[in-house]
C-alpha positions as CSV (number, residue, x, y, z in Angstrom):
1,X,3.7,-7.9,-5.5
2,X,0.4,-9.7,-6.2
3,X,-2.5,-8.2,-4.5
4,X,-4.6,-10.9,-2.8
5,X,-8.4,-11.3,-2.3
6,X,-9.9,-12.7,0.5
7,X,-13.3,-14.0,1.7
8,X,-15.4,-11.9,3.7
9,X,-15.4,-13.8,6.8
10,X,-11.4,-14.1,6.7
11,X,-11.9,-9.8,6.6
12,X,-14.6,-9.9,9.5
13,X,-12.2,-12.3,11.9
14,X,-9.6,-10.1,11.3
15,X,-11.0,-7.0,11.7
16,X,-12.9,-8.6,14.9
17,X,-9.0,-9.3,16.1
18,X,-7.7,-5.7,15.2
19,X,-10.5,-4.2,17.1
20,X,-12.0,-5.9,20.0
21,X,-16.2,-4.4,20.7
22,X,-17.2,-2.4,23.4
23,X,-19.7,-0.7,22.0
24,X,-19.9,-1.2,18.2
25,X,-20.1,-3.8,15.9
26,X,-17.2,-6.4,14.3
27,X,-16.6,-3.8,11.5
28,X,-15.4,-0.7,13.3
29,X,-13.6,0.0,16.2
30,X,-14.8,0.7,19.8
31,X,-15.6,4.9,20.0
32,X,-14.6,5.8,23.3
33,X,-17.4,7.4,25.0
34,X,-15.7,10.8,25.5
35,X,-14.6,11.0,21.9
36,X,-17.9,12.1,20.5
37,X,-18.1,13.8,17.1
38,X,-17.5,17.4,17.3
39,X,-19.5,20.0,15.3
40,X,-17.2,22.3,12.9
41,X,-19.6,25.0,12.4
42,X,-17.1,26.8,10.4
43,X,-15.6,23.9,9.1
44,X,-12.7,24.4,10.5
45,X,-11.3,23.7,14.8
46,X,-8.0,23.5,15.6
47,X,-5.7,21.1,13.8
48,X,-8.8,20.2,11.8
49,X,-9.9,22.3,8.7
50,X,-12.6,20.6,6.9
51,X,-13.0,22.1,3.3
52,X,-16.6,20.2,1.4
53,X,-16.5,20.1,-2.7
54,X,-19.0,18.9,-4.6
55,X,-17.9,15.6,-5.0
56,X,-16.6,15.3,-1.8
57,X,-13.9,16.7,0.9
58,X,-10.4,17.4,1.4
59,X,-9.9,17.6,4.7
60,X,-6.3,18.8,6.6
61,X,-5.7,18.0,9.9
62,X,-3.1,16.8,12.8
63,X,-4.4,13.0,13.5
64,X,-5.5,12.6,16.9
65,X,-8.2,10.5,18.1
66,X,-10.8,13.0,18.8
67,X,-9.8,13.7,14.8
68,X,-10.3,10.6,13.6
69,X,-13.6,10.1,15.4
70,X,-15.0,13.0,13.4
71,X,-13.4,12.2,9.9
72,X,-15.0,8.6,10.3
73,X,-18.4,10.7,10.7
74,X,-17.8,12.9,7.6
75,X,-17.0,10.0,6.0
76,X,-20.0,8.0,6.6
77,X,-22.2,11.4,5.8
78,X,-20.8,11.8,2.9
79,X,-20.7,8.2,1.3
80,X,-24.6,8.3,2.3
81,X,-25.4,11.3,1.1
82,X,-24.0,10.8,-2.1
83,X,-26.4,7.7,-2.3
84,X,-23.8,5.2,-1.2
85,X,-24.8,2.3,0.5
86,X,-24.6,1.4,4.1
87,X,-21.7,-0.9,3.6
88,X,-20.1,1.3,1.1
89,X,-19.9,4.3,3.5
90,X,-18.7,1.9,6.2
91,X,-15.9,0.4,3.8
92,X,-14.8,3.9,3.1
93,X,-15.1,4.6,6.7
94,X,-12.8,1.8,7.8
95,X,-9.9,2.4,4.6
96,X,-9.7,6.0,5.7
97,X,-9.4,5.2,9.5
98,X,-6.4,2.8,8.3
99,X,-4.9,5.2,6.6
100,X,-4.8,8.0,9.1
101,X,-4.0,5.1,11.6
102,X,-0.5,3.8,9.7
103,X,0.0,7.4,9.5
104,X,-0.1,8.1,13.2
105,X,2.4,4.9,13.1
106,X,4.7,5.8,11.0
107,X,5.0,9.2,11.9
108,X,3.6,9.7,15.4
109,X,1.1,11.7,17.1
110,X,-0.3,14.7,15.7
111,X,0.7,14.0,12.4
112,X,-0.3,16.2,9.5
113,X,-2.4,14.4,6.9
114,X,-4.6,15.1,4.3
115,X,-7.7,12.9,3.7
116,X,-9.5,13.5,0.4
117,X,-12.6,11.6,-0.5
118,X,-14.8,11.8,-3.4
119,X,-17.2,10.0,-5.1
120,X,-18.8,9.6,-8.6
121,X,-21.3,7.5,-9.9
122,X,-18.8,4.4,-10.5
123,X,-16.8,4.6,-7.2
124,X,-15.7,6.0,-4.4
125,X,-11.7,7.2,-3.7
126,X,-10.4,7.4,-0.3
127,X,-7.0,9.3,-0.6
128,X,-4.6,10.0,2.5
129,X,-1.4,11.7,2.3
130,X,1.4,11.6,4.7
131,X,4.6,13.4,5.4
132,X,6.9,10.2,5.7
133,X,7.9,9.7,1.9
134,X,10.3,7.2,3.1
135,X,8.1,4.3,4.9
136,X,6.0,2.7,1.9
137,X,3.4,-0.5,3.1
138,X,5.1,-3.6,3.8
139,X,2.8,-6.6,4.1
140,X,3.4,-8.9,6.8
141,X,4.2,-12.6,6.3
142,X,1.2,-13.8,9.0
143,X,-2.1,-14.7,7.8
144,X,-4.8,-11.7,8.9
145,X,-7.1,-13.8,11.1
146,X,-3.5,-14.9,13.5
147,X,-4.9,-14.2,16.5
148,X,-1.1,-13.9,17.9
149,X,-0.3,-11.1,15.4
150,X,-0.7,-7.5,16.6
151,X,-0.1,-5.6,13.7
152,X,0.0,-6.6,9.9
153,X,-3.7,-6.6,9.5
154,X,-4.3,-3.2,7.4
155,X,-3.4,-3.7,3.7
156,X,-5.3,-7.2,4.0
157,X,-8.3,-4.9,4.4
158,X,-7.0,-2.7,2.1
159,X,-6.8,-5.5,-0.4
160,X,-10.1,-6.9,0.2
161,X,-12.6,-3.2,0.4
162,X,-9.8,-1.3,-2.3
163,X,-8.2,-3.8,-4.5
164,X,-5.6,-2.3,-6.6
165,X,-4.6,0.8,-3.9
166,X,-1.8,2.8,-4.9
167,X,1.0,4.4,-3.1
168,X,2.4,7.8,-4.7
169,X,5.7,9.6,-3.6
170,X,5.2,13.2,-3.4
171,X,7.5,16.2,-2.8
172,X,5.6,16.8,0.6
173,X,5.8,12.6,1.3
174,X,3.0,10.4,0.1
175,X,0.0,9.5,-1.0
176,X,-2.4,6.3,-1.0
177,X,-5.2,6.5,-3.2
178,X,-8.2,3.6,-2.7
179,X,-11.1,3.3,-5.0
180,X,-14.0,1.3,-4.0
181,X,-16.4,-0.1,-6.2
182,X,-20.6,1.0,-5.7
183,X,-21.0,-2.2,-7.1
């Protein structure tokens, strides 16, 4: 299947739809006040084990929202830090949070994943594995900005911040690799 590009603002509306703002801006999703990044001293809490390279981090943990809040924050400090844009770290940001997100869909609450991310001087790879080998991406037929449509809106953003994302089969389930471009 063809992957398709899309203008910015067709992205923007239909992120706008897929997350409506409380506090935050059109290009991430509300952060719920009492879901405040949590410091990992050690790198590792309960169901999240945090392990930094040099290029990066893999991190293992059971996806929750309190979860996801902080992988969204060790995503956005490590883009920067490795001298990625603004918008870079916030593209990575929101393919990751999709990722762990169809995850939590597909295979419920608590779900074990693995997020990897590293970055070199050409690009930045988001990479999420899940433990559902079976259910692979399937785009929907509605147009991303449908204001009527409540799912479906994912792999257009996928397409647009990672063209050319891959899905892997594993013997532990799957993997989808993104590479962004530092432009």
């Amino acid at each position: 299947m063809p992957r398709r590009r899309h203008d910015r603002r067709t992205l923007e509306r239909a992120i706008t739809l897929r997350w409506p703002t409380t506090r935050s801006t059109a290009r991430e999703p509300a952060i719920r006040e009492d879901l405040a990044p949590s410091p990992h001293k050690s790198g590792s809490t309960q169901g999240f084990y945090l392990s930094p390279r040099p290029d990066g981090f893999v991190l293992h943990m059971n996806a929750s929202a309190a979860h996801l809040v902080d992988m969204r924050a060790h995503v956005l400090k490590t883009v920067t830090s490795a001298g990625g844009t603004e918008e870079l770290a916030d593209a990575a940001r929101l393919v990751a949070s999709e990722l762990v997100g169809n995850a939590v869909r597909l295979c419920g609450p608590h779900a074990p994943v693995v997020v990897l991310l590293a970055h070199t001087e050409q690009d930045v790879v988001v990479q999420v594995h899940d433990p559902e080998p079976a259910a692979l991406p399937c785009r929907s037929t509605e147009p991303p900005d449908n204001p009527r449509a409540n799912t479906g809106r994912g792999l257009w953003i996928l397409d647009t911040l990672a063209p050319g994302w891959t899905v892997t089969p594993t013997p532990l389930g799957k993997q989808i690799t993104c590479t962004l471009p530092r432009h």
